[in-house]
Structure formats: structure tokens, C-alpha cells
C-alpha positions, 0 to 999 in steps of 0.5 A: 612891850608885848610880842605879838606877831604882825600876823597877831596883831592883825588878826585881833584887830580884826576879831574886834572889827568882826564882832562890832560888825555885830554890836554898836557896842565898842570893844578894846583890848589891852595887853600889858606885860606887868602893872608895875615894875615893883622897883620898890621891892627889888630895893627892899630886897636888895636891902635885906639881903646886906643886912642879912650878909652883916649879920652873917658876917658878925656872927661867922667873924665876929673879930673881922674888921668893920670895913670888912663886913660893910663889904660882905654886906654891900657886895651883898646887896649888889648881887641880890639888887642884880638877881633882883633885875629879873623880872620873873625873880622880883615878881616871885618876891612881890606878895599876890596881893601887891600884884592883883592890885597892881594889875587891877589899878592899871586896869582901871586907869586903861578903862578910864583912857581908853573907855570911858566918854568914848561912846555916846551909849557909854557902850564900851567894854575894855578886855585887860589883860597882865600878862606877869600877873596872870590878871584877866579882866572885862570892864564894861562902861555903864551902860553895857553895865546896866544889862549884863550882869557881872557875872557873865564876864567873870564866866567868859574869862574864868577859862582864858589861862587853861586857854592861853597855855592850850592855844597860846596868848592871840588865839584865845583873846581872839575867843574872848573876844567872839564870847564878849560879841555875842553877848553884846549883840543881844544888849546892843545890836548892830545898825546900819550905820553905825559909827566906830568910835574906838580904834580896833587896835590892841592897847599896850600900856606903857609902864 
């Protein structure tokens, strides 16, 4: 799971509450470790690294017993499917491509949960985020979508990376969410009597 600090926790909880004091519109934050655990890839790895280690082992030994180039070549992917545990080390083997659309799909599925039919304006707008894949996303329900141009989300996250290593995760989520508010404030203003209909606490997918 993600780390935030009980004092993180509640202090983007309360940046949400703060800018739907100011919209009718709901916002939801989602933070995910990775997308995907891309087991595939550390069994696909494992796999190459044996017969790569048979095929060294003919070529260096040609003469050596089979039993012992079967064991250079499963030692050998035991090590790699070991290495390959790492979650940084099996990411850096998982082609771009893969993880933008792992992280995109898990995005889409959170918007779809947690987003989607929750609001009766259909005025909800999710703020994804994966962190392994360095993927940041705003998804805005129809109705957001409808009068503000995509654009404008794409502007409000294009800096949340150079953020995230200047001021670290919490403190520029909090920003992202203060640029989304005022944005939704002029779309949907707030009114006396509004109803929250999405909870203010941060989502954290489950893999």
C-alpha cells in the first residue's frame, strides 16, 4: 500500500472537503503504488535467463553432461525469477508501453468505481495517480466533461512530477487538487445545501 502519514492522510482529506466547500462538484483521489504486479513479465524473465544459461553452457561446455546444463539452466532462472522480485527491477523490464497502459486501464476501472453514477450531476472527477508508473491522470464524468475542455486537466498535471520531487507526494496532490477546485468552482459553484455524495478519503486500489 501507499504510505501516507496519518497527518497526510488527513490533510488531503481535508483539501478535498475544502474545494467541495467551493463546487457541488465531488472530487476523488486515488493513489496507486503500481497498476499491475506484471508477474508475467518476471516468469518471461525468468525464462530467458535459463535458456540463455543452456545456451552458454553448450557453447562454454559443449562436452558436459545434460543433467548439468539442465542445472546451469535452472539455477539460472531461479536467480533471474529471484532478482525479478524486485519490484523496481521487474518494472525496468516492462516495456513503457505495457505500463502506460496498465496504468491507464486501473484508472478507468477506479473512475468506473468510484466516479461514475455517484453524483446526480454527474459532476465527479477522479485525480489518479500510479505511482510506479510515474502516471498521472484527471478523469471528469460527463458532466464536468461537457464544460471543461480536456485540455485544462492535462495543464493542471503536466507539473505534478517536477512537484512531486521538489515538495514530495502529499504536498502536491494537495496543489492539484486546489488548481482542480478552481476550475470546478466556475463550472459548477457551490450552494447552500449541498450534499457530499462521494466520501473525501483517499483511494488506494487494491492489486
Amino acid at each position: 500500500m501507499v504510505a501516507f502519514t496519518p497527518q497526510e492522510q488527513s490533510r488531503l482529506e481535508h483539501a478535498v472537503a475544502e474545494a467541495e466547500s467551493q463546487t457541488t462538484a465531488e472530487v476523488v483521489l486515488s493513489v496507486a503504488e503500481a497498476s499491475d504486479t506484471y508477474e508475467t513479465f518476471a516468469l518471461l524473465g525468468a525464462g530467458l535467463a535459463g535458456v540463455l544459461a543452456l545456451a552458454v553452457s553448450a557453447i562454454v561446455w559443449p562436452d558436459s553432461h545434460v543433467r548439468f546444463a539442465l542445472m546451469v539452466s535452472l539455477g539460472a532462472a531461479a536467480i533471474a525469477g529471484l532478482l525479478l522480485r524486485w519490484q523496481p527491477l521487474r518494472l525496468a523490464v516492462v516495456p513503457p508501453a505495457v505500463r502506460a497502459r496498465a496504468a491507464a486501464r486501473l484508472a478507468r476501472l477506479q473512475f468506473a468505481d468510484a466516479v461514475v453514477g455517484r453524483t446526480k450531476a454527474a459532476n465527479g472527477v477522479l485525480i489518479f495517480v500510479s505511482l510506479a508508473e510515474h502516471h498521472v491522470e484527471i478523469l471528469p464524468d460527463r458532466g464536468l466533461a461537457a464544460k471543461i475542455p480536456e485540455s485544462v486537466w492535462q495543464g493542471i498535471v503536466s507539473h505534478l512530477p517536477t512537484e512531486v520531487q521538489r515538495d514530495g507526494l502529499a504536498d502536491s496532490l494537495v496543489g492539484v487538487v486546489k488548481a482542480c477546485t478552481r476550475e470546478l468552482a466556475k463550472a459548477y459553484p457551490y450552494e447552500a445545501g449541498d450534499v457530499n455524495e462521494i466520501p473525501n478519503a483517499v483511494n488506494i486500489p487494491k492489486r
